[in-house]
N, C-alpha and C positions, 0 to 999 in steps of 0.2 A: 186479403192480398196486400193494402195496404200496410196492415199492422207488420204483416212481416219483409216488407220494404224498410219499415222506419227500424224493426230490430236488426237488420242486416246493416243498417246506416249505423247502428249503435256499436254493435257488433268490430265494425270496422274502423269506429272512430278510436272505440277502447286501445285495441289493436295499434291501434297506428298511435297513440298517444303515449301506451306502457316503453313499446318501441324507443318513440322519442325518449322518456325519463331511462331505460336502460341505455340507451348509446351518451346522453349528458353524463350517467352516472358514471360511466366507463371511462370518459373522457376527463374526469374531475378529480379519476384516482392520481394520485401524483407515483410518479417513476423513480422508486429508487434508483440516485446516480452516484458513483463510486467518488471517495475523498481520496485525498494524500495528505499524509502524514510526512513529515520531515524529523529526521534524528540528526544529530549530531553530538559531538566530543561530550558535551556537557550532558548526555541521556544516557548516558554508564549509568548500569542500574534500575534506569526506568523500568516499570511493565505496562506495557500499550495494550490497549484493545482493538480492532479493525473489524472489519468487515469482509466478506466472500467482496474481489471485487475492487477491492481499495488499494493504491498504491502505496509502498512504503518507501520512503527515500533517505536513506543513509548519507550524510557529507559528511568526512572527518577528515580534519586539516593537518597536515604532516609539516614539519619543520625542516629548514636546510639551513646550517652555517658553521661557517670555517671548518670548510671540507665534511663535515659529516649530514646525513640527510636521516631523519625520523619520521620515516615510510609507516605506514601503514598497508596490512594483507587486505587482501577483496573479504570486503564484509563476505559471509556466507550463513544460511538456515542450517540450525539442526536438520528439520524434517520440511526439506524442500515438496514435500503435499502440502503444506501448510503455508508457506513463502517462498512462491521458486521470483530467482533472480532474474531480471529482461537483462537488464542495463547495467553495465559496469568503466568507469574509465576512472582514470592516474593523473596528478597533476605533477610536475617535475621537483615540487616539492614534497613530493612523497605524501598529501594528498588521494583519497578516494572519494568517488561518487560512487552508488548502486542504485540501482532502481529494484523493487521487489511489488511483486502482484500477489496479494491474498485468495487463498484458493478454500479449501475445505475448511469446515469447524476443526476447530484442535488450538495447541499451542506448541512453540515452540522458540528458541531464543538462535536473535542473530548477534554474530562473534565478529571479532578482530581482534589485529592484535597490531603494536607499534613497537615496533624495535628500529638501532640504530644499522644506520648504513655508510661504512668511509668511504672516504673518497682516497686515492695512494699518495701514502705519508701520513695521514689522520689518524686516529685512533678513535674508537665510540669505548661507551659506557656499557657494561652489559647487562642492563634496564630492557625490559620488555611490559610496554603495558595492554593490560586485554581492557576490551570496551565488550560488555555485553546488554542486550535491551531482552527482554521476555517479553513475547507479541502471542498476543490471543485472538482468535480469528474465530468471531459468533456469527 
């Protein structure tokens, strides 16, 4: 009777120890947490890679003078599965911000484009430039 008092103490010590090393182990794994990337004028070209999960942030800075304004369109994804857009706002300089959340594996490339805008009596150039990035979402 004894003997199997002291296996049941063994029994339970095991038990209760394996426990303890699986809940540290569990607690020790680290949490993937999502990055942000930032793009701007001078990333024409680039190709990015991201993550399920990870923010992308577009800034591109538009010009205004002597009556004319060089706007820039709302960045947008080819394959909005792949980069859909949260966030989008204009600065009076013609000027964008977007924000973009990576979603499923794939790739696919976000666009703009900068063209002139007058103001009455100006005249613009008719220059349009595209900004494009190729983003890969592993």
């Amino acid at each position: 009777m004894k003997e199997m008092r002291q296996l049941t103490a063994v029994c339970v010590a095991v038990a209760v120890l394996s426990a303890g090393t699986a809940c540290a182990t569990a607690q020790a794994t680290p949490v993937p947490t999502a990055h942000r990337i930032e793009l701007t004028d001078r990333d024409a070209g680039r190709a990015v890679t991201v993550h399920p999960g990870d923010a992308v942030e577009v800034r591109l800075t538009g010009v205004r003078d002597r009556g004319t304004t060089f706007a820039w369109s709302a960045p947008a994804a080819e394959d909005p599965a792949v980069l859909r857009r949260s966030a989008l706002g204009r600065t009076p300089t013609g000027g964008v911000t977007a924000r973009f959340t990576a979603g499923g594996p794939g790739g696919t490339a976000l666009t703009a484009r900068r063209s002139c805008r007058a103001a009455s009596g100006s005249r613009c150039p008719h220059v349009v430039v595209a900004w494009r990035v190729t983003v890969t979402v592993r």
